[in-house]
C-alpha positions as CSV (number, residue, x, y, z in Angstrom):
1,X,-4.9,-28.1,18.4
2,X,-5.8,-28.2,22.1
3,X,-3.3,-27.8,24.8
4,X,-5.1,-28.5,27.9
5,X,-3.3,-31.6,28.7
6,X,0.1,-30.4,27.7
7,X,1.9,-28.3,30.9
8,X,4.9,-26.3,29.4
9,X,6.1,-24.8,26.5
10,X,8.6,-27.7,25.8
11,X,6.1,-30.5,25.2
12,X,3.9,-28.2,23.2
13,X,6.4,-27.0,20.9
14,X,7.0,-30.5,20.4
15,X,3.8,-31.3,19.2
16,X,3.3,-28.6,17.1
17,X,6.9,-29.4,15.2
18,X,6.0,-33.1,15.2
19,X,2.5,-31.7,13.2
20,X,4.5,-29.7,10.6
21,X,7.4,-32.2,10.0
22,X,3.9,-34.8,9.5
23,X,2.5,-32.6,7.4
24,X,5.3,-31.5,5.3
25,X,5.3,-35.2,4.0
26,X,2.2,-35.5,2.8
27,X,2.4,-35.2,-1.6
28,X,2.0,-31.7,-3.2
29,X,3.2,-30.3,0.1
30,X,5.5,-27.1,-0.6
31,X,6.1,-25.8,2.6
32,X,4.5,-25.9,6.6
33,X,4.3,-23.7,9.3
34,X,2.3,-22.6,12.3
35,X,0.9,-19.1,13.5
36,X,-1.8,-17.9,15.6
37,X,-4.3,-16.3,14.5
38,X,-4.6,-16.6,11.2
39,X,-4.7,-13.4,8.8
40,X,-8.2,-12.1,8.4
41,X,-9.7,-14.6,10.8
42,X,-9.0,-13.7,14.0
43,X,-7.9,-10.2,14.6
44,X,-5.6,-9.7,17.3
45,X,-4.7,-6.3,18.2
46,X,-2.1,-4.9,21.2
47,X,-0.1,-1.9,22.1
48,X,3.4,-1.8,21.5
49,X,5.6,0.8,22.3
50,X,9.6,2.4,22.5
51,X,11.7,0.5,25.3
52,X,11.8,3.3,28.4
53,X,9.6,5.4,26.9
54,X,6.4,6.2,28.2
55,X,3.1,7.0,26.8
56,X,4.7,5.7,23.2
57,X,2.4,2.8,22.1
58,X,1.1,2.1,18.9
59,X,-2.0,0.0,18.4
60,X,-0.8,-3.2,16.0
61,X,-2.1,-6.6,15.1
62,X,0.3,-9.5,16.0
63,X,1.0,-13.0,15.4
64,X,2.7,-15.3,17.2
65,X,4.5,-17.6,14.6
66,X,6.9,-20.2,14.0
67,X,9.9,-19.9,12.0
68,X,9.2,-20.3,8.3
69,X,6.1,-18.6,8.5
70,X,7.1,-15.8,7.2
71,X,8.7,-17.2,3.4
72,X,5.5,-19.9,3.7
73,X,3.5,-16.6,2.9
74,X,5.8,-14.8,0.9
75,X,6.3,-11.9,2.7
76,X,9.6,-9.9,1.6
77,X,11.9,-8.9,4.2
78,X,13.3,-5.5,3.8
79,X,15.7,-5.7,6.3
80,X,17.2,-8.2,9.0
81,X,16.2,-11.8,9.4
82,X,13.5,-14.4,9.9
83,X,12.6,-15.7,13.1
84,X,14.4,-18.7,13.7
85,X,14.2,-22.0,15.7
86,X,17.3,-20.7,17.6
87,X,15.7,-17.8,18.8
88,X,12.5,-20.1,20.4
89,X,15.3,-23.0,21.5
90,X,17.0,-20.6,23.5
91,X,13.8,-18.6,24.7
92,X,15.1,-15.5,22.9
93,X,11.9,-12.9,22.6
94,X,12.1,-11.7,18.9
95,X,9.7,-10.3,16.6
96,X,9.8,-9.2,12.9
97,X,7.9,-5.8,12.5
98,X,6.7,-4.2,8.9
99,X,7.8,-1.1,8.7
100,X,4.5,1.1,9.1
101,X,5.3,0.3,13.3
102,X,9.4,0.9,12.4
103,X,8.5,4.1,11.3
104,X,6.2,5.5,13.9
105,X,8.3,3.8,16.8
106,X,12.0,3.9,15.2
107,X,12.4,6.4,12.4
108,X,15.7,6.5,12.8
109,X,16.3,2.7,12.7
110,X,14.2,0.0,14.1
111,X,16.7,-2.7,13.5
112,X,18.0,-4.4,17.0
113,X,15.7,-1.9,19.0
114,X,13.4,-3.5,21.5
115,X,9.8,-3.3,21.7
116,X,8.3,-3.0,25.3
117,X,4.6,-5.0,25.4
118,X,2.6,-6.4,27.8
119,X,2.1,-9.9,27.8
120,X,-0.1,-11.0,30.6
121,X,0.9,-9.3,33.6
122,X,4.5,-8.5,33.0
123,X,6.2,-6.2,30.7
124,X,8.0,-7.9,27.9
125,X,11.1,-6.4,26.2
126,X,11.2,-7.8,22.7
127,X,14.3,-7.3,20.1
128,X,13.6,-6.4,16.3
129,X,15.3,-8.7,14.3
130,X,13.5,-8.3,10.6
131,X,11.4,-5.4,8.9
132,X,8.8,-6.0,5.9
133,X,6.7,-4.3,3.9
134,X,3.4,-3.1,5.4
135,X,1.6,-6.1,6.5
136,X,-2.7,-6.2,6.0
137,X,-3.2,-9.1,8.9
138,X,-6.6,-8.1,10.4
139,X,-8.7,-6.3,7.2
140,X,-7.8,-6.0,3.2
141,X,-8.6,-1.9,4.1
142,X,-6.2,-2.0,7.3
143,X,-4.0,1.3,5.8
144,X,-2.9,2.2,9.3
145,X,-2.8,-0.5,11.3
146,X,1.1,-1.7,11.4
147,X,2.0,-5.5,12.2
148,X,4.2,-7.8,14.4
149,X,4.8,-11.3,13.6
150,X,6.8,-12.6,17.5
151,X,8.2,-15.7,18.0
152,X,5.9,-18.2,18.9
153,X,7.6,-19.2,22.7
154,X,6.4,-15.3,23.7
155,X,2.7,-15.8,23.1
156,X,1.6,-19.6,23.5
157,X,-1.7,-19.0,21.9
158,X,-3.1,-22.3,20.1
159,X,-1.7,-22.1,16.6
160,X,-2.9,-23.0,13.0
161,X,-1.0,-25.2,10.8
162,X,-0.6,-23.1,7.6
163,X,0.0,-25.4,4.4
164,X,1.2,-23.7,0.9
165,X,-0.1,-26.8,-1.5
166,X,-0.3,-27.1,-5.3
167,X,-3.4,-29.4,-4.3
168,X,-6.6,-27.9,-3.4
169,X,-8.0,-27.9,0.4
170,X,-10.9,-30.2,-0.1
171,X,-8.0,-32.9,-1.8
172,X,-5.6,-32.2,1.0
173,X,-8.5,-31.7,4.2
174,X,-8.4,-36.0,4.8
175,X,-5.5,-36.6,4.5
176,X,-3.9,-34.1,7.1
177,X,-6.6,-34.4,9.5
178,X,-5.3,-38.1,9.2
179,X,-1.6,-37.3,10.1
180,X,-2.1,-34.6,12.5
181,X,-5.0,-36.6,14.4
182,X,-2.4,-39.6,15.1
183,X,-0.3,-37.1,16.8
184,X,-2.9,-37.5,19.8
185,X,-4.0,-34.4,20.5
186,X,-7.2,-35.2,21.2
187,X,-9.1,-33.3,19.6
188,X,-10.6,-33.1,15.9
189,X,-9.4,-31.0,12.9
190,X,-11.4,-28.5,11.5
191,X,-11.7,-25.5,9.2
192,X,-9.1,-26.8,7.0
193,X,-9.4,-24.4,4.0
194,X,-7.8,-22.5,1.6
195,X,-6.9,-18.6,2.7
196,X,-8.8,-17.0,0.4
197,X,-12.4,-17.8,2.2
198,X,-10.8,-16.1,5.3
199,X,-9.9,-13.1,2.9
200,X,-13.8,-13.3,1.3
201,X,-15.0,-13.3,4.5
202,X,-13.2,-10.6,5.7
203,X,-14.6,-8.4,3.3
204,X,-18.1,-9.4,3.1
205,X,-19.6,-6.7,5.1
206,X,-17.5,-4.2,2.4
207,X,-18.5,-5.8,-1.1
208,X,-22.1,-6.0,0.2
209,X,-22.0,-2.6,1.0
210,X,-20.1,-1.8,-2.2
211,X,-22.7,-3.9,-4.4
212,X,-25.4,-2.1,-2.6
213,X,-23.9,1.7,-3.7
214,X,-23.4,-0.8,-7.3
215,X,-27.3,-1.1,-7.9
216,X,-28.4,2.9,-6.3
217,X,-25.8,4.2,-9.1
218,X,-27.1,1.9,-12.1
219,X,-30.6,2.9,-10.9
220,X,-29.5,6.3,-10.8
221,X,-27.6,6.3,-14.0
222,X,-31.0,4.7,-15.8
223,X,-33.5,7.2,-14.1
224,X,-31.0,10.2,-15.1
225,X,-31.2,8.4,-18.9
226,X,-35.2,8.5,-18.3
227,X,-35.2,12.1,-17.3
228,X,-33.7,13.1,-19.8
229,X,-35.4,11.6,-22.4
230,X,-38.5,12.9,-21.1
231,X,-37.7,16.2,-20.8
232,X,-36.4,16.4,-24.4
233,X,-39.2,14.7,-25.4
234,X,-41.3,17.4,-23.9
235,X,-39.2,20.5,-25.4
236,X,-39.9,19.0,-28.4
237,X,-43.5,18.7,-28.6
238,X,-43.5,22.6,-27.6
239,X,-41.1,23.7,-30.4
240,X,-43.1,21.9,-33.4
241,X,-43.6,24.9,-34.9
242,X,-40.3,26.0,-34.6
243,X,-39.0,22.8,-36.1
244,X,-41.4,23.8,-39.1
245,X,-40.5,26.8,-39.4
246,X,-36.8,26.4,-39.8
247,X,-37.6,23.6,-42.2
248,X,-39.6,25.4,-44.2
249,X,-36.7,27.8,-45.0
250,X,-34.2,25.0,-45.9
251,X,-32.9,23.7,-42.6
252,X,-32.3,19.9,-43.3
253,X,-33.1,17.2,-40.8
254,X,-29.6,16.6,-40.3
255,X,-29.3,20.2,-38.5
256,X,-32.2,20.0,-36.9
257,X,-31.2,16.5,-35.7
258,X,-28.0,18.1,-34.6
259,X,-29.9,21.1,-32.6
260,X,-31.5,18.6,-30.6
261,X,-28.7,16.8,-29.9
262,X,-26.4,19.3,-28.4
263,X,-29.4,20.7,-26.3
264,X,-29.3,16.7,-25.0
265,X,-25.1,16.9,-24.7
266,X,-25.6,20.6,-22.8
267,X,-27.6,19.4,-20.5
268,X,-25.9,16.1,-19.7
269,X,-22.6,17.7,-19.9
270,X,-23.8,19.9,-17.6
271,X,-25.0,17.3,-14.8
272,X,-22.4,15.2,-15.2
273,X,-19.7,18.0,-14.4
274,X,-21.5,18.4,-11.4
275,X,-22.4,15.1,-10.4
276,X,-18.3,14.1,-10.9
277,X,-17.7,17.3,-9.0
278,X,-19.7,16.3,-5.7
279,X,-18.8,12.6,-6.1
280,X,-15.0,13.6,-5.9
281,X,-15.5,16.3,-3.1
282,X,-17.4,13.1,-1.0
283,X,-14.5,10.4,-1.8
284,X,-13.0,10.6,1.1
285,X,-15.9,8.7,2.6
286,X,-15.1,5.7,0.8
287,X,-11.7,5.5,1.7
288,X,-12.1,2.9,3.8
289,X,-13.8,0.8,1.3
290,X,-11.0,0.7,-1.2
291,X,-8.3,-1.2,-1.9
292,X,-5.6,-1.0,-4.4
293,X,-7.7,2.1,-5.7
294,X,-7.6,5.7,-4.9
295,X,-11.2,7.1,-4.5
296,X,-10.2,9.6,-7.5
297,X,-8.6,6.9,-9.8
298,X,-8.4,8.7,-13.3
299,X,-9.2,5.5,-15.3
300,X,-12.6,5.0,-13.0
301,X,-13.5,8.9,-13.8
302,X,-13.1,9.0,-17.0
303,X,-14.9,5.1,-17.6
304,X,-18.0,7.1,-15.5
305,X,-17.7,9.7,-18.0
306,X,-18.1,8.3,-21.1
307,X,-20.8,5.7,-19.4
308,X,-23.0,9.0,-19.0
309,X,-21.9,10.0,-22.5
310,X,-23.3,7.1,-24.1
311,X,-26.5,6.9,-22.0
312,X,-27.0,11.0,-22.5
313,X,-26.2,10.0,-26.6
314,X,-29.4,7.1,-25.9
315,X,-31.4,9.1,-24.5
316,X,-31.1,12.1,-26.6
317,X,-31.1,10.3,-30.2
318,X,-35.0,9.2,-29.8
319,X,-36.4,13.0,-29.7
320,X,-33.9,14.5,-31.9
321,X,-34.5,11.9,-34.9
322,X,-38.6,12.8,-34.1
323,X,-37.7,16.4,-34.2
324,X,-35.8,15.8,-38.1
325,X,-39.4,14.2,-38.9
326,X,-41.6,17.0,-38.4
327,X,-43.5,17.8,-41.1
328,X,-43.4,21.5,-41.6
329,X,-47.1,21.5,-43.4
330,X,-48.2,20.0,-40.5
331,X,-46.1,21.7,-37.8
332,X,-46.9,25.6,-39.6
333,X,-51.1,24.7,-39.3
334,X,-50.8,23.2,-35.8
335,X,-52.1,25.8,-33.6
């Protein structure tokens, strides 16, 4: 919502509550709020550091919200309190920190400690009042980036009406443009939908990417199976006579069979221990791609493994069951 024609803090915080209590009506409505930006949509990084302590900041996205917006997205607080409409009535500067920022700026407690941050030109002094869990408010991969939600009346950015529904955006998109239209702000409502797009969007350079490396490895997995089958398949044809040979004095075509195959398991046992082994040395790269999954997850490793297994098994079964046919009359005249 725009606030061009509204000239303090008092008449816009009164539109904005005015929007949520509106909203908050409206049928399948659990629960309203207000923030700005939104999580994955707008990144909005600053330094916050130590009160009287130089040269302490730590880089951190932020969020200016209102009270509630915290339990609206279910986000556990480990220590302290909420932001509450106290704290913005009485122009209190607040903020509830997760506790990546708690522990590089208070390790010995961050509770009740004050955060020193620039906001425009002055230096604000801001009290920690709540800690959470590590917050992921710019990307999904964000490992290291810590966050601040602050009460709303220190940053007056324009905020976003945050709805937690059991109705679906497209149902609910009419209706609160409706309410929060009639509020006369002048201005239309847009973008109402649900969170997740902001989360698939915020991703889509990173499952691109990660569908890309998807198709080289299957094209490298069935080139691999190719190879090998090939160069069985060549061995093979140069060891007919061997084949015959052995035959001849009582080897059955199960052993033979056999022969062949554990040539093919050797040799794909072989690349595959060093394929894993260079893949794991190079995880680190794709650190940053991850989430919820180490780069050397066990279960992923050994699902990898037996994949390879089962196209080396493929691959090798053609040219061992052509070896168990030879024909050792035919193999012992061929020159």
């Amino acid at each position: 919502m725009s606030f061009r024609a509204l000239p303090d803090l008092e008449s816009r915080l009164t539109l904005i509550r005015k929007a949520i209590n509106e909203v908050s009506q409206l049928p399948g409505v659990e629960a309203v709020a207000a923030a700005g930006p939104l999580p994955m949509a707008f990144p909005n990084n600053r330094s916050f550091a130590r009160e009287n302590v130089p040269d302490s900041g730590v880089l951190a996205s932020q969020q200016p919200v209102f009270p509630g917006y915290i339990a609206l997205t279910r986000t556990p607080l480990v220590q302290g309190r909420d932001i509450s409409e106290d704290d913005i009535r009485a122009g209190r500067l607040t903020a509830v920190i997760d506790q990546r920022l708690a522990a590089k700026l208070y390790p010995e407690g961050a509770l009740g400690k004050r955060l020193r941050v620039k906001v425009g030109s002055n230096l604000a002094h801001i009290e920690v009042v709540g800690i959470t869990p590590p917050v992921r408010a710019a990307r999904v991969s964000d490992n290291d980036l810590p966050h601040v939600f602050l009460s709303y009346n220190i940053m007056q950015i324009e905020p976003w009406l945050v709805v937690r529904t059991e109705r679906g955006a497209a149902e609910m998109a009419p209706e609160i443009r409706r309410v929060v239209e009639a509020l006369g702000t002048n201005r239309p409502v847009v973008d109402i939908k649900p969170m997740q797009d902001y989360v698939d969007a915020s991703i889509g350079d990173t499952r691109f990417t990660m569908l890309m490396l998807t198709a080289f490895a299957a094209a490298s997995l069935l080139l691999a199976g190719i190879g090998m089958y090939g160069t069985l398949a060549y061995l093979i044809s140069q060891r007919t006579q061997e084949f015959g040979v052995r035959m001849a004095l009582g080897a059955t075509a199960a052993s033979v069979m056999g022969m062949v195959a554990r040539e093919g398991a050797w040799l794909s046992a072989t690349g595959a221990a060093i394929g894993i082994s260079v893949a794991l040395a190079m995880s680190g790269s794709l650190r940053s791609m991850l989430y919820g999954v180490a780069p050397t997850d066990s279960t992923t490793v050994i699902a990898v493994a037996f994949l390879i297994a089962i196209v080396a098994i493929a691959a090798a079964s053609v040219p061992a069951w052509r070896a168990a046919r030879v024909d050792p009359t035919t193999a012992l005249r061929a020159e």
